[in-house]
N, CA and C of each residue as an Amber inpcrd file, in Angstrom:
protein
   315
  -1.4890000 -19.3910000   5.2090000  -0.2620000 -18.7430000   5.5950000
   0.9030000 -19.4030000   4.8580000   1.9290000 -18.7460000   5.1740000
   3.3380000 -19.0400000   4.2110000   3.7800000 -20.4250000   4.6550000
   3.9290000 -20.9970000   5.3480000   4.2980000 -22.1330000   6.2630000
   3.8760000 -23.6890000   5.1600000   2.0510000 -23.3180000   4.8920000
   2.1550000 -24.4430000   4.1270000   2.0910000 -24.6210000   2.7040000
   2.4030000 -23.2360000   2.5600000   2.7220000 -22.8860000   0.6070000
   2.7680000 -24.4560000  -0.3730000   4.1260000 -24.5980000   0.1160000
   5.1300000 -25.7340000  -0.7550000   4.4360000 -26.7460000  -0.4910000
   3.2390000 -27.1380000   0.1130000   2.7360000 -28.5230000  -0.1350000
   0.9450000 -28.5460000  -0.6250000   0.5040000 -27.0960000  -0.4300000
  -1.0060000 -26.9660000  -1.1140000  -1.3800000 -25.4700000  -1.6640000
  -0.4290000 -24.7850000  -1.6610000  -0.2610000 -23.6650000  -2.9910000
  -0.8220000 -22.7610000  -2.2070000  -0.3120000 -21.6520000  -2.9380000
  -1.1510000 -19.9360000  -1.9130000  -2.2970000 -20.0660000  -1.9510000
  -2.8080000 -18.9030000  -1.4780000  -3.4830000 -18.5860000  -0.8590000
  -4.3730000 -18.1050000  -2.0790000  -5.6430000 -18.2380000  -2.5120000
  -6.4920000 -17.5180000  -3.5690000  -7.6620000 -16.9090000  -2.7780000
  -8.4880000 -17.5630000  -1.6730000  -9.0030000 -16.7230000  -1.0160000
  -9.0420000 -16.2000000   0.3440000  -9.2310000 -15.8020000   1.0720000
  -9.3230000 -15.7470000   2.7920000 -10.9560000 -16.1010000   3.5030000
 -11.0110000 -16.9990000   4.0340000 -12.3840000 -17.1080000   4.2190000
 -12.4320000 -16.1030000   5.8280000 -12.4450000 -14.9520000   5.4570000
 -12.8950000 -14.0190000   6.7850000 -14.2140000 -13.7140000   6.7680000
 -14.5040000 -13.3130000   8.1890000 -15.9900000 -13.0760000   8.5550000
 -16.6750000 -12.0080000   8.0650000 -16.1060000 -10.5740000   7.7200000
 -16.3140000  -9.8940000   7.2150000 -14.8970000  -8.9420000   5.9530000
 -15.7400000  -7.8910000   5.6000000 -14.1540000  -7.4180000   5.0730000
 -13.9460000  -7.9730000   3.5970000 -12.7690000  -7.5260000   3.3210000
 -12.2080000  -8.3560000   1.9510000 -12.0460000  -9.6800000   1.8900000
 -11.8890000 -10.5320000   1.0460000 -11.7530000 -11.9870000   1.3320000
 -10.3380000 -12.2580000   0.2870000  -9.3350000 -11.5080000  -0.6050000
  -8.2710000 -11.0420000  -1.2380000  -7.0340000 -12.2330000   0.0680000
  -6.0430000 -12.4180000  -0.5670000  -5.1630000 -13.3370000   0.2840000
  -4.7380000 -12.3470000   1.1240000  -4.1590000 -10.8950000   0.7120000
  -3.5720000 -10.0640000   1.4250000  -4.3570000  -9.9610000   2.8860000
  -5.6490000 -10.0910000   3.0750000  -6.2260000 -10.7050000   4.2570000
  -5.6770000 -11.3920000   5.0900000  -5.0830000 -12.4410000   4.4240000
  -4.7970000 -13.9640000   5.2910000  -3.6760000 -13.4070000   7.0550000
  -3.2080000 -12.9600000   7.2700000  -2.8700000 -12.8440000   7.9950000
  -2.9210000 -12.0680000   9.3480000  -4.1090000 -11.4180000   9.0520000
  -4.9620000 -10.7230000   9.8250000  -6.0050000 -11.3050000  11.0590000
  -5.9040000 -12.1160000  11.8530000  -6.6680000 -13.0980000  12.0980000
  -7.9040000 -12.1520000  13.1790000  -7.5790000 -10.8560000  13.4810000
  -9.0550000 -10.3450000  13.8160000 -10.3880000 -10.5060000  12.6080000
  -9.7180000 -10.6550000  11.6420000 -10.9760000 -11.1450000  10.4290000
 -11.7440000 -12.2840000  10.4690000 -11.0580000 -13.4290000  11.4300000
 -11.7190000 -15.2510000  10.9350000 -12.6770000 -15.3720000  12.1780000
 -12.9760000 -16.0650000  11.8490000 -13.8300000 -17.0350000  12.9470000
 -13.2480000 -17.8560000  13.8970000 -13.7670000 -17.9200000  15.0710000
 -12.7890000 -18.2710000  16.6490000 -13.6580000 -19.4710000  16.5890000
 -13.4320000 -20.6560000  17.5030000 -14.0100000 -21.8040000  18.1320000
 -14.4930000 -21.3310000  19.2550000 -15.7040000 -21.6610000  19.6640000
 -15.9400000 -21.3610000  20.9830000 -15.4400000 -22.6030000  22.1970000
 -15.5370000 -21.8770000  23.2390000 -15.0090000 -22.6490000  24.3600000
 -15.3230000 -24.3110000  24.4770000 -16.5260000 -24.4330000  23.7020000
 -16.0360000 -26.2910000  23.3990000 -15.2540000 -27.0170000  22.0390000
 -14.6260000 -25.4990000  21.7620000 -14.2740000 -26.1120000  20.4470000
 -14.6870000 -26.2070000  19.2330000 -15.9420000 -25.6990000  19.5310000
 -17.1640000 -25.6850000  18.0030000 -16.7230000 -24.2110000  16.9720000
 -16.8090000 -24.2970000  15.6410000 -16.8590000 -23.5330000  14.4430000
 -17.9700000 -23.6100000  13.4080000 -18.4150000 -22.4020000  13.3480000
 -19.4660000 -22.2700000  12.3510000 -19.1350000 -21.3890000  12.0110000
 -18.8420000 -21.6150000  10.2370000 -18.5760000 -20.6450000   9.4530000
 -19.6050000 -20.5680000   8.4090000 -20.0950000 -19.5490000   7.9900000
 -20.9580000 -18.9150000   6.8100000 -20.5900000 -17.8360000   6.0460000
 -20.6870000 -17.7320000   5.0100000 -19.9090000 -16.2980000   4.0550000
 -20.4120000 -16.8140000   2.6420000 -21.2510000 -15.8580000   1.6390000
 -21.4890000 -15.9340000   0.3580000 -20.4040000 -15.4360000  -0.8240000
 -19.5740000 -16.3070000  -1.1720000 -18.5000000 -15.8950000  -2.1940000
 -19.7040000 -15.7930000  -3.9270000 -19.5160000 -14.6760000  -4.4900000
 -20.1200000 -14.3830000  -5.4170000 -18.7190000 -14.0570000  -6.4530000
 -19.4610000 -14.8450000  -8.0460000 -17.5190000 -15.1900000  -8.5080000
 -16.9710000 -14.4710000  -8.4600000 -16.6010000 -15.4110000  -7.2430000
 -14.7570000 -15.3040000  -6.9200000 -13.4990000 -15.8410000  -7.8210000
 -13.5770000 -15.2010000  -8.6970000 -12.5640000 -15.4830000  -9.7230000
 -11.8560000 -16.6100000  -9.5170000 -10.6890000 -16.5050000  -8.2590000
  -9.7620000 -17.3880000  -7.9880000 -10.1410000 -18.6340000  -7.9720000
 -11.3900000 -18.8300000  -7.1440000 -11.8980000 -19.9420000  -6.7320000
 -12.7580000 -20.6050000  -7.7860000 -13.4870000 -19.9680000  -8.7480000
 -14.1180000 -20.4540000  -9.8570000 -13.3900000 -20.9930000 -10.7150000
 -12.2880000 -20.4240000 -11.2050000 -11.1650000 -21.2780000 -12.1940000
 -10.2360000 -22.4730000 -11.5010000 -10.3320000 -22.5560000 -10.3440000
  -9.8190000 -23.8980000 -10.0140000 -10.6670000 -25.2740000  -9.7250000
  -9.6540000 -26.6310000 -10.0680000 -10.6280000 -27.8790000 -10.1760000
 -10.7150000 -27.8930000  -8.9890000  -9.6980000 -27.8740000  -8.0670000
  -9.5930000 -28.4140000  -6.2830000  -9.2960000 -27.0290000  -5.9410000
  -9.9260000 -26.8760000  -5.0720000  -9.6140000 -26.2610000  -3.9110000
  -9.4200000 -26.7530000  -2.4210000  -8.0890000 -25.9570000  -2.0520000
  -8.0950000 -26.4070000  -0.3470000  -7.8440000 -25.5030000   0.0330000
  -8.9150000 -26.3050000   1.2670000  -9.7770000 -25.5920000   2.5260000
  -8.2550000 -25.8120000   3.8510000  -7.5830000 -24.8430000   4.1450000
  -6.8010000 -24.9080000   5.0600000  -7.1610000 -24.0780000   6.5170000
  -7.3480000 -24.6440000   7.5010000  -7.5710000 -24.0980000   8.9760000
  -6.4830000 -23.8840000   9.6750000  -6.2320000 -22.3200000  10.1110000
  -5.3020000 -22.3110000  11.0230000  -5.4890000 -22.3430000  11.9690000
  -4.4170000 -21.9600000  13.1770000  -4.7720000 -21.7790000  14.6350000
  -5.2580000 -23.0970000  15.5460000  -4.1280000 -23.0810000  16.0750000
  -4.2840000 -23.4580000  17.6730000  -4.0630000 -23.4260000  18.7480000
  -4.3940000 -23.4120000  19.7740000  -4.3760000 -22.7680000  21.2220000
  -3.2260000 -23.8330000  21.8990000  -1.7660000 -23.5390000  21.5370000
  -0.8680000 -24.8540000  21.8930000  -0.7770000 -24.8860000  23.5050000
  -0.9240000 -23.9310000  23.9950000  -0.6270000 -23.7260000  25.9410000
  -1.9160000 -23.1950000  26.0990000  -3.0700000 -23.8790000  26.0850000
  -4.0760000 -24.0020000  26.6740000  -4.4390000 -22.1590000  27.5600000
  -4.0420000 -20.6370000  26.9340000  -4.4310000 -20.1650000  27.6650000
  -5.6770000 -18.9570000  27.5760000  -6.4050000 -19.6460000  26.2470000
  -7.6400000 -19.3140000  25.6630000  -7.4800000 -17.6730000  24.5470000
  -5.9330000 -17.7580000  24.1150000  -5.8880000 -17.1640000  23.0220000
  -5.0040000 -17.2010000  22.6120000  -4.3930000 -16.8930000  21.0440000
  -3.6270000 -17.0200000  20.8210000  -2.2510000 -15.7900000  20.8290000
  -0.9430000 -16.3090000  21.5740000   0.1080000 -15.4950000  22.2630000
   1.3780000 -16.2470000  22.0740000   2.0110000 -15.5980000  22.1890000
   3.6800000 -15.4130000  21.6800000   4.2930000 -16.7660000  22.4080000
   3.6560000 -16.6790000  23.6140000   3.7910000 -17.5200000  24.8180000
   3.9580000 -19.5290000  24.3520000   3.2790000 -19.2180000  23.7350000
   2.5210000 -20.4380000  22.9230000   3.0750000 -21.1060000  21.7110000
   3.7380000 -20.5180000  21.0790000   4.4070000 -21.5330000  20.2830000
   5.6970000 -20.6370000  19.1190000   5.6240000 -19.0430000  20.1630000
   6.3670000 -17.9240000  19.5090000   6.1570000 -17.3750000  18.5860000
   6.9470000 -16.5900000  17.7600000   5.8120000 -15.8060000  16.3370000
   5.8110000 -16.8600000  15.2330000   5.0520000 -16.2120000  14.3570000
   4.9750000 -16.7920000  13.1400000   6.3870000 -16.8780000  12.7780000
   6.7920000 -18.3410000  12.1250000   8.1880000 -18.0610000  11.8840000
   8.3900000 -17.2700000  10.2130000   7.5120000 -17.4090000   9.5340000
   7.4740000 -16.8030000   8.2820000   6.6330000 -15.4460000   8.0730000
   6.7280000 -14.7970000   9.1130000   6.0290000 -13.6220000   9.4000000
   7.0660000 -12.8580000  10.3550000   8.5100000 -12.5730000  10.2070000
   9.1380000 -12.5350000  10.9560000   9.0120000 -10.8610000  11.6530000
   9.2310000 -10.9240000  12.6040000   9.2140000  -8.8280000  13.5240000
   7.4560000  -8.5920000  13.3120000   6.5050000  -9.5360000  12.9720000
   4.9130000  -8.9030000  12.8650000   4.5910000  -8.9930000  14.4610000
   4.9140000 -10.1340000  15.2610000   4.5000000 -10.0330000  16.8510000
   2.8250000 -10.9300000  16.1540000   2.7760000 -11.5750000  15.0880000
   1.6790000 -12.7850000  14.9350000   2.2100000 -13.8970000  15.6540000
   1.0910000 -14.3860000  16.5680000   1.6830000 -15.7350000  17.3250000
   1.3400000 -16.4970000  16.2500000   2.7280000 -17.6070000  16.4480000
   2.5120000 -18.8640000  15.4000000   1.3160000 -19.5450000  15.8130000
   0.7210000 -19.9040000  17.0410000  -0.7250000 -19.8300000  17.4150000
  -1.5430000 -19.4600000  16.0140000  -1.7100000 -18.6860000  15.8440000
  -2.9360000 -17.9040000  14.9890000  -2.5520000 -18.4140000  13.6630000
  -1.4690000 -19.0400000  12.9970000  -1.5370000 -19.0380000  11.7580000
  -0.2970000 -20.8840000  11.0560000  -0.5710000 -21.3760000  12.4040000
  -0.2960000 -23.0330000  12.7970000  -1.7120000 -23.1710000  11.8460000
  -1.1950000 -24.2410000  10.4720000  -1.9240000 -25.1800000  10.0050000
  -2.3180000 -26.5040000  10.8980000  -3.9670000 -26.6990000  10.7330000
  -4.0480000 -27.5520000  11.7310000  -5.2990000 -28.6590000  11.2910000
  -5.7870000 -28.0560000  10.0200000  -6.8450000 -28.9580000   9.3480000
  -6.5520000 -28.6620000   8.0170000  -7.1260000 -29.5270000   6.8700000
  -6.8540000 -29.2360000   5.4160000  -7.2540000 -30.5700000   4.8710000
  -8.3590000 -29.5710000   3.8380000  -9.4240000 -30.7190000   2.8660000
  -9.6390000 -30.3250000   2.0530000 -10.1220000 -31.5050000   0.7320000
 -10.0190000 -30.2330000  -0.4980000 -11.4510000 -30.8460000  -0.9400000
 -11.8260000 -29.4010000  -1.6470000 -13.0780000 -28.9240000  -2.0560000
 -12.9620000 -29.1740000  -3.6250000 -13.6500000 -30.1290000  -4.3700000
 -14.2570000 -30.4210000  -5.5620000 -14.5660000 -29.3900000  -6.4880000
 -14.7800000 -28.2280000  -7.2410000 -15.1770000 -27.3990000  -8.1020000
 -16.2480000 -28.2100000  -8.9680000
């Protein structure tokens, strides 16, 4: 998402569950993968070259979303909209950077 642009660069792919994987994705978060109720994530998806991702040395892996008011989804309630997504009604919930590691090529 737009938020952490200026410190690890756009967006080249979307790692969604199904669907396109294109950045224009990224903000769609019925596309990603949820934690289940202890918190656990398992993600799987076969990228076949992916252009973006093949021509770069590093890649980073950025995770959004978090559940800031504990009320098992993400809502307006919670930490208000996206501030760089302004009039979409995306809770900043859903698109709060909250992990980020980078991937070797």
């Amino acid at each position: 998402m737009p938020e952490g642009a200026p410190f690890y660069g756009g967006i080249l792919a979307s790692l969604t569950t199904s669907g396109p994987t294109d950045a224009g994705h990224a903000p769609d978060p019925a596309h990603f993968a949820t934690a289940d109720a202890d918190g656990h994530l398992k993600y799987s998806r076969t990228f076949t070259n992916e252009s973006a991702l093949a021509n770069a040395d590093t890649v980073q892996v950025v995770v959004h979303g978090i559940d800031v008011n504990g009320s098992g989804t993400y809502d307006l309630a919670g930490a208000g909209e996206a501030p760089l997504v302004p009039g979409s009604g995306v809770p900043f919930e859903a698109t709060m950077p909250v992990l980020c590691g980078g991937v070797a090529n």
